[in-house]
MIKOL-423373 format. One line per field, with one value per residue (C-alpha): z, y, x; residue number from 0. Coordinates in Angstrom, 2 decimals. Layout:
N
zz c(Z|...)
yy c(Y|...)
xx c(X|...)
num c(NUM|...)
END
This chain:
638
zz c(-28.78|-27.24|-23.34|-23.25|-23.78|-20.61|-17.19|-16.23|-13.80|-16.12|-18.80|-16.51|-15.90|-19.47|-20.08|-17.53|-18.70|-22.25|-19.63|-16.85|-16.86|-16.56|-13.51|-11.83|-11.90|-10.21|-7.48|-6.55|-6.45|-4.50|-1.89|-1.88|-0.58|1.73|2.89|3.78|5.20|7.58|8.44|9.15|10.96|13.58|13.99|15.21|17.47|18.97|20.00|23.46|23.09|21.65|24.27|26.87|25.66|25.73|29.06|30.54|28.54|30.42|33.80|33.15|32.47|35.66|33.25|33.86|34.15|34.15|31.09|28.69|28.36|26.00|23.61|22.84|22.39|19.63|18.12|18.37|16.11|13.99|13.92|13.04|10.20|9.02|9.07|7.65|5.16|4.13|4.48|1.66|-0.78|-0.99|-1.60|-4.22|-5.72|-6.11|-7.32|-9.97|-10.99|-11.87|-13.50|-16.10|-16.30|-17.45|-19.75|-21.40|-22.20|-23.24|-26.95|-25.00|-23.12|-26.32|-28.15|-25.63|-25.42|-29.09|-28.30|-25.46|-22.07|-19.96|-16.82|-14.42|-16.06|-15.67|-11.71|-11.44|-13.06|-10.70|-7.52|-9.29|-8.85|-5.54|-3.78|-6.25|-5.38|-1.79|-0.64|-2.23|-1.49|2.21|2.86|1.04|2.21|5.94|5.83|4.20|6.69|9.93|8.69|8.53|11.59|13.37|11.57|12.89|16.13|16.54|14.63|14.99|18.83|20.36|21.61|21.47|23.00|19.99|19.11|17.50|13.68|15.41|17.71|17.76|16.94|13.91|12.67|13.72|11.19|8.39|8.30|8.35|5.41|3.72|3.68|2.64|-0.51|-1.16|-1.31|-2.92|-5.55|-6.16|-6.54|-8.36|-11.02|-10.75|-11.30|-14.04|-15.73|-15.75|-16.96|-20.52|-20.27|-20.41|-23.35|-26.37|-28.54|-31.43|-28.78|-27.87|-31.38|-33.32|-30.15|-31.73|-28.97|-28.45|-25.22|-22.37|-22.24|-17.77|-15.81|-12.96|-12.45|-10.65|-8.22|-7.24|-6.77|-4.71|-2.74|-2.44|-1.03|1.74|2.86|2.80|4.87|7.24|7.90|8.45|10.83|12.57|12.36|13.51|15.39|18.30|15.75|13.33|13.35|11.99|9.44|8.10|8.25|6.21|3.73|3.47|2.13|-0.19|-1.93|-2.07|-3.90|-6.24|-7.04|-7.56|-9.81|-12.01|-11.75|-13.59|-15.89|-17.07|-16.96|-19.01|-21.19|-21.94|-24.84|-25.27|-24.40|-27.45|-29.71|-29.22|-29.63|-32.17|-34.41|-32.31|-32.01|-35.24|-35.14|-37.75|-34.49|-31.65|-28.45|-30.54|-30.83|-27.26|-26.05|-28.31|-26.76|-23.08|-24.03|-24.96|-21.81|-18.92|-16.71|-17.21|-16.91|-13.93|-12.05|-12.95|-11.77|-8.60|-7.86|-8.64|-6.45|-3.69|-3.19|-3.94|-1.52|1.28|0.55|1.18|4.34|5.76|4.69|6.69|9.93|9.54|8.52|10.96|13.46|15.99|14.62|14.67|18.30|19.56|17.44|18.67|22.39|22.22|20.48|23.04|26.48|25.45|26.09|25.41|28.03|31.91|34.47|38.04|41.42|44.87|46.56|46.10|47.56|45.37|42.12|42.39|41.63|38.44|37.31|37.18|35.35|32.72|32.07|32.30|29.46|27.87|27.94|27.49|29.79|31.89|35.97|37.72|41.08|41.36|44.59|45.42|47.89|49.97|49.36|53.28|52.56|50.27|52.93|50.50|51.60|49.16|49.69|49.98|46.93|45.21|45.00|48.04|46.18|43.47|41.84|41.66|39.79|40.37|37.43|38.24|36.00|32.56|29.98|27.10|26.65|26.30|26.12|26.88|30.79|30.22|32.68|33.67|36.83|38.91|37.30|37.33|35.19|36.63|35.47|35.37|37.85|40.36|39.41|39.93|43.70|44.40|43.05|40.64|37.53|35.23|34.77|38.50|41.58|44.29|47.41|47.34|46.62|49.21|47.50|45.75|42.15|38.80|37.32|33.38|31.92|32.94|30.79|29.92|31.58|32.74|30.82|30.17|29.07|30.77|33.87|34.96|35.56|37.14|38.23|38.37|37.29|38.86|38.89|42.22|42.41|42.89|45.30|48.81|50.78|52.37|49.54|51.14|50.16|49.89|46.65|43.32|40.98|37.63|34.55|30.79|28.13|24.24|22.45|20.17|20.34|19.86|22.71|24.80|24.95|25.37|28.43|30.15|29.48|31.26|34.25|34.68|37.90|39.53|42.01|39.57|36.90|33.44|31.34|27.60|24.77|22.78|25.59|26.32|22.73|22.10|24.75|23.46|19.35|21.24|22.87|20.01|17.69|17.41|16.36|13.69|12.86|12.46|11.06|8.09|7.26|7.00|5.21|2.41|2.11|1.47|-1.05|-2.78|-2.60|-4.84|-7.31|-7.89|-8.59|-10.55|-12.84|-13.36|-14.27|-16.73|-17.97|-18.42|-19.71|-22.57|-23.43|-24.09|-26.66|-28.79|-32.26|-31.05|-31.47|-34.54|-36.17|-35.54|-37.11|-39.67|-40.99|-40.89|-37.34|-35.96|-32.88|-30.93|-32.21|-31.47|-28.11|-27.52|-28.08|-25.13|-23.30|-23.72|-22.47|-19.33|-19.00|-18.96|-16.16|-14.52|-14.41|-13.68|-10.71|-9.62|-9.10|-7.14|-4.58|-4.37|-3.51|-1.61|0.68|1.64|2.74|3.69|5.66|7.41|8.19|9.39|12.21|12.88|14.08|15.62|17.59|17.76|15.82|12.37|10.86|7.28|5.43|3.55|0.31|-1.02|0.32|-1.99|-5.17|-4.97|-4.58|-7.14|-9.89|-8.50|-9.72|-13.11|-13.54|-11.55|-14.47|-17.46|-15.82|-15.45|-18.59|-20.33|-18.39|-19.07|-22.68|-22.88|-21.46|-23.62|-26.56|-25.31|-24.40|-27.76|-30.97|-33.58|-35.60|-38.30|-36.28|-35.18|-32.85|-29.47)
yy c(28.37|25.66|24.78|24.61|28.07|30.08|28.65|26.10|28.28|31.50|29.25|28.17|31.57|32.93|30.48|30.80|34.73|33.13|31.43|34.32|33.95|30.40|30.88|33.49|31.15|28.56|31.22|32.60|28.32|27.44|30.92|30.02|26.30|27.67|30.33|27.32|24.87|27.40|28.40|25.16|24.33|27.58|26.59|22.87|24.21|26.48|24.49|24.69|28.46|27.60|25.38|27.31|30.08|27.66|26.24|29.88|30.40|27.78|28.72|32.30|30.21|27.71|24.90|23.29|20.02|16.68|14.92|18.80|18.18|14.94|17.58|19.56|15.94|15.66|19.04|18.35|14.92|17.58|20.04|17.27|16.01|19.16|19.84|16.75|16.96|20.51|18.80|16.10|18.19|20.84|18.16|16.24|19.23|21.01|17.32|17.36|20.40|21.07|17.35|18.99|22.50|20.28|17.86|21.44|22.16|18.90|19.73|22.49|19.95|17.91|20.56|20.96|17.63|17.68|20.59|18.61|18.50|15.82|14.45|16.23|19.26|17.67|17.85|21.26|22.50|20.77|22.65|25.65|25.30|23.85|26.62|29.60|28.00|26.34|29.65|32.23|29.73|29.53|32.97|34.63|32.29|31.95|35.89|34.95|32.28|34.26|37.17|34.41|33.08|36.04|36.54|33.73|34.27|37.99|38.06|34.32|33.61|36.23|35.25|38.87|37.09|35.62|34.38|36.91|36.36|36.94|33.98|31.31|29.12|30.79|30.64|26.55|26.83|28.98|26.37|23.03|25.11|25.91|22.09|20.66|23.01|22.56|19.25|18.70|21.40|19.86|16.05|17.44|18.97|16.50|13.20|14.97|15.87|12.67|11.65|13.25|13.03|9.52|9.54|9.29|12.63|10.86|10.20|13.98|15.30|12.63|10.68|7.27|4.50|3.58|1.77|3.80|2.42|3.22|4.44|5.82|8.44|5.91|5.51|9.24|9.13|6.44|8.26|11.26|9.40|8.16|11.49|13.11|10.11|10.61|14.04|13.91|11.35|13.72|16.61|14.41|11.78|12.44|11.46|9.38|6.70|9.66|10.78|6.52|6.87|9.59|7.93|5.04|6.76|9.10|5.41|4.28|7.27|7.32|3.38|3.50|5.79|4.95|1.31|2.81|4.35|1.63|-0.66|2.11|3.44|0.66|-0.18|-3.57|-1.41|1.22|-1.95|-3.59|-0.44|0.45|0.20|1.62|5.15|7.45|9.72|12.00|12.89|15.19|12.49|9.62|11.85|12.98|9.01|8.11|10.73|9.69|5.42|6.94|9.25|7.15|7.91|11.53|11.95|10.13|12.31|14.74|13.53|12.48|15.89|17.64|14.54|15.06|19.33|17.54|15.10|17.66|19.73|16.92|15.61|19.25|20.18|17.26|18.35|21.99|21.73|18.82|19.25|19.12|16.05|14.79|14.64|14.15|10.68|10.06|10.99|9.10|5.89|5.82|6.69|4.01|7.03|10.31|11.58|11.13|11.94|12.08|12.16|12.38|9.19|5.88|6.24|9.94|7.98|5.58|8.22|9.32|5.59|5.47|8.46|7.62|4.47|5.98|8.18|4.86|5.98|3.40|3.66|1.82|2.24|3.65|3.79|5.84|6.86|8.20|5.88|5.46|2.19|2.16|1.11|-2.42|-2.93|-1.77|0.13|2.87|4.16|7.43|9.61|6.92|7.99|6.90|7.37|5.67|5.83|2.70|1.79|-0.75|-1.26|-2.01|-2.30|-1.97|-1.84|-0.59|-3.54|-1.26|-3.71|-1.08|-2.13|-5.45|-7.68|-11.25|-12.37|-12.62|-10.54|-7.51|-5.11|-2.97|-0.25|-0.95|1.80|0.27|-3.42|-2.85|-1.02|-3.98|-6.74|-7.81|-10.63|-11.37|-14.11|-14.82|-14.70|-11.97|-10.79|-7.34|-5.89|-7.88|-11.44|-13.88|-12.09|-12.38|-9.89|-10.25|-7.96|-5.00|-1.44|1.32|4.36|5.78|7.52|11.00|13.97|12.29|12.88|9.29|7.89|4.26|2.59|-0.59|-1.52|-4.62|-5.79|-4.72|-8.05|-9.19|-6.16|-6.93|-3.99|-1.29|0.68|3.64|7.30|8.53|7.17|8.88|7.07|8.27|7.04|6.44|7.20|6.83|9.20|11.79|15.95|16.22|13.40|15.39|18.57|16.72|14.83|18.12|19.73|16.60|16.65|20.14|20.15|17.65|17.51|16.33|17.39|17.04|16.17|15.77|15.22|17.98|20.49|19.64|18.89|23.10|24.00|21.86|23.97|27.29|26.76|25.24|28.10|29.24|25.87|25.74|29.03|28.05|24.96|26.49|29.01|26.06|23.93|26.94|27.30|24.41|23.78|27.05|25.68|22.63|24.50|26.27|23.62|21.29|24.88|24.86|21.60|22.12|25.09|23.35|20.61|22.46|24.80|20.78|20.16|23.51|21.74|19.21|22.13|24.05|20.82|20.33|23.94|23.34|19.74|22.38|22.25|25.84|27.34|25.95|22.63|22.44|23.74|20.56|18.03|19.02|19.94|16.31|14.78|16.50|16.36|12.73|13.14|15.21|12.47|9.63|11.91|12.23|8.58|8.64|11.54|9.81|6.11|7.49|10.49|7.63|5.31|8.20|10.02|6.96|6.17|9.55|9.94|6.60|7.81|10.81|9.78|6.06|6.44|4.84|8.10|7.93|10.67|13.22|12.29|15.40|16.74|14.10|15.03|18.19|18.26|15.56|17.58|20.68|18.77|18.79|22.08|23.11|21.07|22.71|26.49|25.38|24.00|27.07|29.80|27.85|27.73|31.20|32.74|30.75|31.73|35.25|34.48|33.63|34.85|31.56|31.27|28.27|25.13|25.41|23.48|25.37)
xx c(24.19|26.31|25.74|29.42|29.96|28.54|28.68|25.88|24.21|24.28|23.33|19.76|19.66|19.43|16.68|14.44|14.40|13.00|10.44|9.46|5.71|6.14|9.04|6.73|3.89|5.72|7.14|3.79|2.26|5.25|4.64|1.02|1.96|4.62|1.76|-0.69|2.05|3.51|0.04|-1.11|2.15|1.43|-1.86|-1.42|1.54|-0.34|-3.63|-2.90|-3.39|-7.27|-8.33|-6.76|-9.25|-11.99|-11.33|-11.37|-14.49|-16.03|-14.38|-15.86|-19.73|-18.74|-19.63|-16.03|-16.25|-14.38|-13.66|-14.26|-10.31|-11.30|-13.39|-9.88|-7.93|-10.78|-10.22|-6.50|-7.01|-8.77|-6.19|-3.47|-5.53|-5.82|-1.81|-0.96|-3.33|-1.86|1.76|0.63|-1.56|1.70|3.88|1.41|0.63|4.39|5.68|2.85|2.86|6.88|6.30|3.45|5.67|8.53|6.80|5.10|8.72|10.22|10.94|13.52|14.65|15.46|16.57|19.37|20.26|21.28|23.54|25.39|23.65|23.88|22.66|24.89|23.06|19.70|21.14|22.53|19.07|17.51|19.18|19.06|15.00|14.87|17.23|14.74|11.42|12.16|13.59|11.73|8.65|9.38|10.57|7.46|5.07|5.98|5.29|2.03|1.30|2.38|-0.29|-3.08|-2.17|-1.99|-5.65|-7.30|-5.89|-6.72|-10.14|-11.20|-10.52|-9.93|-6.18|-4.18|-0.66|0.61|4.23|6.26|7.50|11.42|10.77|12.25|9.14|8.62|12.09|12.22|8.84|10.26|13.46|10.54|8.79|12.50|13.54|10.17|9.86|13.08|13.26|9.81|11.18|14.74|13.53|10.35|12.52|15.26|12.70|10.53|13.70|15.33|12.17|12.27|16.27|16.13|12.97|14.69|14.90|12.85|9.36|9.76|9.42|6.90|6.01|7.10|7.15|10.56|11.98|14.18|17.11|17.45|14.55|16.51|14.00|11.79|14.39|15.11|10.88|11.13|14.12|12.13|9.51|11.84|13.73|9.81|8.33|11.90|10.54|7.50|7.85|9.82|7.75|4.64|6.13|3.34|0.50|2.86|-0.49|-2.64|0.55|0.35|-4.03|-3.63|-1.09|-2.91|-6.23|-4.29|-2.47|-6.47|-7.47|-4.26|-4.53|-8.25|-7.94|-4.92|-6.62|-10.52|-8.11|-6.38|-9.41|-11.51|-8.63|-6.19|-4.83|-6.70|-9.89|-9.05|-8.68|-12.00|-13.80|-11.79|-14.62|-17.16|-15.39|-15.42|-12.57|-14.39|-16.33|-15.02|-15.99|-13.91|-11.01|-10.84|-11.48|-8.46|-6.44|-7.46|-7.14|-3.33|-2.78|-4.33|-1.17|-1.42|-5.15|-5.01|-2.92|-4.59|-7.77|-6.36|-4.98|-9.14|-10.33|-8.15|-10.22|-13.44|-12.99|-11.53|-14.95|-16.63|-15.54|-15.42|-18.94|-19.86|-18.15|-18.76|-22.49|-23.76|-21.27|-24.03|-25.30|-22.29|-21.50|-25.07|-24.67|-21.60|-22.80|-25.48|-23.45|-20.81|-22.60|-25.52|-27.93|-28.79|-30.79|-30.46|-33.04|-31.44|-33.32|-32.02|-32.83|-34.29|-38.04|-38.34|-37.06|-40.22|-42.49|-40.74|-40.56|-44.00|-44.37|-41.93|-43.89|-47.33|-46.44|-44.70|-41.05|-38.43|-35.78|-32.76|-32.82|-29.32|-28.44|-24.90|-23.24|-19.44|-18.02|-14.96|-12.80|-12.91|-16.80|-15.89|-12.74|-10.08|-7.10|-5.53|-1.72|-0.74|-1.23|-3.77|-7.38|-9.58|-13.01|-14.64|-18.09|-20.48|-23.42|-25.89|-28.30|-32.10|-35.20|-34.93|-37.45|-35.65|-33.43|-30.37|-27.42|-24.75|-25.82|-27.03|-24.85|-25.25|-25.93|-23.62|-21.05|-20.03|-17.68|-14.69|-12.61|-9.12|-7.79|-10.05|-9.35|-5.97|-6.50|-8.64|-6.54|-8.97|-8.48|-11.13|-12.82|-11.88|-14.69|-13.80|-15.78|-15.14|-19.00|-20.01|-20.71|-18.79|-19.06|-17.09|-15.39|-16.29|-14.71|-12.65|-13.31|-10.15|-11.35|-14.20|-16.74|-16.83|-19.28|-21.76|-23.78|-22.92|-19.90|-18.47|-15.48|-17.83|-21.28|-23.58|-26.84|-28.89|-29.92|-26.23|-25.76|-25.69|-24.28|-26.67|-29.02|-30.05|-31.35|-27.69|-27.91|-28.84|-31.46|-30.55|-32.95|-31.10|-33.37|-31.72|-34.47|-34.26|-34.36|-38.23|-38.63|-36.35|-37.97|-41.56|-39.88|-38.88|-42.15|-43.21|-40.84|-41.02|-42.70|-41.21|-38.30|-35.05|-32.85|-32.74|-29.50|-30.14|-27.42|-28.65|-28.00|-24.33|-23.50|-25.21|-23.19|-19.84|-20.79|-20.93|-17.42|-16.16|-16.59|-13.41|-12.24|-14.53|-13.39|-10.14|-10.98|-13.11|-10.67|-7.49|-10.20|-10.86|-6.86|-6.31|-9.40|-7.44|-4.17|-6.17|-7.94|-4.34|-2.72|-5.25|-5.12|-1.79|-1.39|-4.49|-1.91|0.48|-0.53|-2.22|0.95|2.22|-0.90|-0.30|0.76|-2.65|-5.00|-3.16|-3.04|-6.94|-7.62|-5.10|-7.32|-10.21|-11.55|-13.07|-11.52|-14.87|-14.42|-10.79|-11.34|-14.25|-11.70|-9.74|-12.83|-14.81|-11.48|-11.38|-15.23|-14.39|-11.93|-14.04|-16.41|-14.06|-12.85|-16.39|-16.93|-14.01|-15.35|-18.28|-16.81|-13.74|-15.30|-17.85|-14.77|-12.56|-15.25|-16.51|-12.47|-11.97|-15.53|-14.90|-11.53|-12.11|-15.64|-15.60|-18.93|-20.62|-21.73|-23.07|-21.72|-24.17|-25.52|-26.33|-23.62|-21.54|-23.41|-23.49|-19.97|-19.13|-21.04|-19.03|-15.80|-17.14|-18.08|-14.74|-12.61|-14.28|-14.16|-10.25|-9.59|-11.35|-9.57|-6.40|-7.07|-8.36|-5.25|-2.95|-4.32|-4.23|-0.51|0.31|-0.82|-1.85|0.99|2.18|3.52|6.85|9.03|9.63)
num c(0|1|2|3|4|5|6|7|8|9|10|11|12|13|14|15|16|17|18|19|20|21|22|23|24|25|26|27|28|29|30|31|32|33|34|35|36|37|38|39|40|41|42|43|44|45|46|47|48|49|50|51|52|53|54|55|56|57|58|59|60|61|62|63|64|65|66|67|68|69|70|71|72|73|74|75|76|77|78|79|80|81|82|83|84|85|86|87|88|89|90|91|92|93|94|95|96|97|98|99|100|101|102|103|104|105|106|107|108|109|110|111|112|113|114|115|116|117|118|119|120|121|122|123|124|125|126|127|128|129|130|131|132|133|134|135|136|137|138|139|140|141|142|143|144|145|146|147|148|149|150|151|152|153|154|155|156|157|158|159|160|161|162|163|164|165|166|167|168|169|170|171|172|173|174|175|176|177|178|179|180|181|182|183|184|185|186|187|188|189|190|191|192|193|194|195|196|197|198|199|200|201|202|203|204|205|206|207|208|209|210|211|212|213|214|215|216|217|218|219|220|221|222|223|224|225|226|227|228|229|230|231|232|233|234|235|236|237|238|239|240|241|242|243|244|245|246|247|248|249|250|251|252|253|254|255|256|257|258|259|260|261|262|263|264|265|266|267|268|269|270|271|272|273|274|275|276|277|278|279|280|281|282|283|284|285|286|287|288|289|290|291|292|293|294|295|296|297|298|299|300|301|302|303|304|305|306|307|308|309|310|311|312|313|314|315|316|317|318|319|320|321|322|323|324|325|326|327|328|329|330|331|332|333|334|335|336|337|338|339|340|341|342|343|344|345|346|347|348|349|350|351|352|353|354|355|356|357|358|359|360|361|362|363|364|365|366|367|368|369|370|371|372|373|374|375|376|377|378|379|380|381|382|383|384|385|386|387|388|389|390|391|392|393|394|395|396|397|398|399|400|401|402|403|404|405|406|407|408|409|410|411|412|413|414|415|416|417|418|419|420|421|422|423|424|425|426|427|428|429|430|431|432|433|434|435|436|437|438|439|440|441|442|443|444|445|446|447|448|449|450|451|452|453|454|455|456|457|458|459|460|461|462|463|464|465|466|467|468|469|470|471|472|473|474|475|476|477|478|479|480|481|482|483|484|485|486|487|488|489|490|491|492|493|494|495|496|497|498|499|500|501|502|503|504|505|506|507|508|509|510|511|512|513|514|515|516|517|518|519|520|521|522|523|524|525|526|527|528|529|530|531|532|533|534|535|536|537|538|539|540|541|542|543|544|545|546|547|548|549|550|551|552|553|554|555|556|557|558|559|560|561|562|563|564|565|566|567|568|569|570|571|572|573|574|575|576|577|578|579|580|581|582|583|584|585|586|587|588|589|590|591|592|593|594|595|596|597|598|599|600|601|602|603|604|605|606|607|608|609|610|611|612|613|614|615|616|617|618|619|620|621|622|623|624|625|626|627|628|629|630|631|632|633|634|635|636|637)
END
């Protein structure tokens, strides 16, 4: 049949009817990425909607309280990891995947080059895909989505006001959705196309190395690139640091493993142990065909680390979220437990309990004062009150409120009402004093808060019983429920990190809710695509594994060839979860909480030998259903 004869589009038409599993496949992957990405996309637009349910959950338990807002800017940096993580795995997956569909298919592809197509084809093919799978994708999928949405919403947190699939939110999401498939779809066909366009026909059919004579596919990746970096920074531009954090760990994971791949599987590599590895056995022939396919296995690899290392970081959140913030409470208040008592005679008694039962602790003294009381005037609409703290005995050595004589620290809200400069002496807290060091803001979810901090020693204005002593005590939950069995009789109150960061995971349920059920999407959305690029990548290998039964292999031992190869990946991706969710993870809390927290080991493993049984269960299903898909027949050309 000559191209020439039909029209280009009924001619792209006729073939993909010779291909309809394969087009189907590649309809439902691209609804099932529209169906997370428009999901994800309602979800972070809506977060208002959450933590205005959680804010009237705590109005309804009169636990509202200043500084709860900061816990929802936290769950929002969640939320926006979560989107743009969605926003990156669609578009890594869809590239990779029509790259693998098309590379199954290149001896069509060179077949039709013989009979006269050329690279305006290789572009009209192209559009053809990205209007069928970026429309159908985004139109089937945003229904998809919307249903989830309106899922985790109903079910998950109780919000029954919702945004109707007519409005005109949705439709502003279903045309985001529509030009990101699209465009992933159209370059995604267009690149891997020019890819085997521009391999010459002889490489195709006896894969002979021969040198390209252009490589302008690299350019229309790099382009693609560009116009998908354009709109995300767009769609994100509020968090367009997190968009660039997120980049940058997704280029570590992708370089370190194309770099242990080339190390391991080189070509120099395969020539000095080209002696070690007997091809007569079935591990030699699988490391030849990975020291010749390092590229390939790489992304493919990359695509299975990229789920593992999702689970991995999740699991971590989800499991030990309490953990989580009670480390981070106690790592960025400088304590974890206060013990507050009205009144500086009353707080003596409790000191000496605290060290008769050899507690460790820092002494507070906190009051609300006017700026009338330092001589300070305020204009109208600035805040006339501020909170000071004078730090006493200490016998914990805690250096978060350590301060050198004659110093003292302000926050910057009150430097500026008091026309502070650092490193400058002022007489404003009644001496001639330093200010050190000024500090952003003042703290929140604790029970003590400051505009300025200085040593009582340095103090000099009146110290009376209007004043709270507060003891700091860093300790852990056992210590804390010992100390209130201790204190229970006595005349003060008790605030302990473990009790505000229960009350914080009971609030926060719905979030982690929500959060769970994005985070199993999108470990779905993975596994779907790591299989079809298994698929496809083994529809590519057919004349491989009739050749090997042909020279007298079994079925089995044709089937072990591919296997060991991707056991090998499996492995190689493994490593990678394990070094990258360490880097990632500690990136990522670090972020979000201002807090070193070790990621879980076993968590890690676990999940890292998950990945390898996850990569033969794919590779066997694949293999199953393509030999089910086609009955063994002599080798032919496609």
């Amino acid at each position: 049949m000559e191209v020439d004869s039909v029209s280009k589009l009924a001619f792209f038409l006729k073939f993909y009817r010779t291909q309809k599993i394969r087009f189907l496949i590649l309809i439902f992957i691209f609804t099932f990425a529209g169906a997370i990405l428009s999901c994800s996309l309602l979800v972070q637009s809506n977060n208002d909607d959450y933590a205005n349910v959680q804010m009237k959950v705590l109005n309804d338990k009169n636990v509202i309280d200043e500084g709860f807002d900061g816990v929802f800017i936290i769950m929002e940096k969640v939320m926006t990891i979560f989107s743009l993580g969605s926003v990156l795995i669609v578009v890594w997956g869809c590239t990779s995947i029509l790259f693998f569909q098309n590379i199954s298919m290149q001896k069509s592809f060179a077949m039709l080059r013989i009979f006269g197509m050329q690279k305006k084809d290789v572009f009209i093919r192209a559009c053809v895909e990205g209007i069928s799978f970026g429309l159908s994708g985004s139109f089937l999928g945003c229904v998809g989505g919307y249903g989830l949405f309106v899922h985790l919403s109903r079910k998950l947190c109780n919000i029954e006001e919702y945004i109707s699939i007519f409005s005109m939110e949705t439709a502003g999401i279903l045309l985001i959705v529509m030009g990101i498939l699209t465009l992933i779809a159209f370059f995604g066909s267009f690149v891997s196309g020019l890819f085997i366009y521009e391999t010459p026909v002889v490489t195709m059919f006896y894969g002979r190395d021969t040198n390209r004579e252009k490589k302008t596919c690299f350019y229309y990746g790099i382009l693609e690139f560009v116009l998908l970096y354009a709109a995300m920074t767009v769609l994100f531009l509020k968090n367009w640091k997190y968009m660039n954090i997120m980049l940058v760990i997704c280029g570590v994971i992708l370089g370190m493993l194309f770099a242990v791949f080339y190390l391991v599987f080189s070509g120099r590599r395969k020539k000095r142990n080209e002696r070690n590895k007997v091809l007569d056995k079935v591990s030699g022939i699988s490391w030849r065909f990975l020291c010749t396919r390092n590229k390939r296995d790489a992304l493919l690899a990359a695509t299975v680390s990229v789920g593992a290392i999702i689970i991995c970081i999740a699991l971590n959140f989800i499991l030990d979220f309490g953990g989580v913030l009670r480390a981070s409470y106690s790592d960025n208040v400088g304590f974890s437990t206060a013990v507050e008592v009205s009144g500086i005679q009353s707080g003596e008694w409790i000191g000496e309990l605290l060290d008769k039962n050899r507690y460790f602790y820092t002494t507070v003294y906190c009051k609300n004062m006017k700026y009338a009381d330092i001589g300070v005037s305020t204009a109208s609409g600035e805040s006339d009150a501020f909170d000071a703290m004078l730090i006493g005995k200490q016998t914990d050595g805690n250096n978060r409120f350590r301060i050198p004589e004659g110093t003292f620290i302000a926050e910057n809200y009150f430097a500026y009402l008091c026309g502070l400069e650092r490193g400058e002496k002022t007489n404003v807290l009644g001496r001639e004093l330093i200010c050190s060091e000024f500090v952003s803001e003042k703290q929140v979810f604790t029970p003590v808060t400051y505009n300025f901090k200085v040593n009582r020693s340095d103090w000099e204005l009146p110290l009376d019983d209007t004043w709270e002593t507060v003891f700091l005590l860093d300790i852990s939950r056992e210590e804390e429920k010992d100390i209130e069995l201790l204190l229970e009789g006595e005349v003060c109150s008790i605030e302990t990190a473990s009790s505000f960061v229960d009350m914080i995971v009971e609030l926060l349920s719905d979030y982690l809710s929500v959060i769970s059920a994005v985070g199993i999407m999108l470990i779905l959305v993975t596994g779907t695509f790591f299989y079809s690029m298994v698929r496809s990548d083994l529809l590519a290998r057919k004349r491989e594994m009739y050749l090997y039964q042909i020279y007298g292999a079994s079925r089995r031992k044709a089937f072990w060839v591919v296997f060991l190869e991707y056991l090998m990946i499996a492995w190689i991706a493994s490593f990678s979860v394990v070094l990258v969710a360490m880097i990632a993870g500690e990136g990522i809390f670090s972020f979000l909480l201002n807090k070193h927290y070790p990621m879980s080991i076993p968590v890690i493993l676990i999940t890292s030998i998950m990945v390898t049984f996850f990569v033969l269960a794919c590779c066997y299903i694949a293999q199953w259903i393509n030999f089910i898909g086609e009955k063994m027949e002599i080798i032919r050309d496609e």
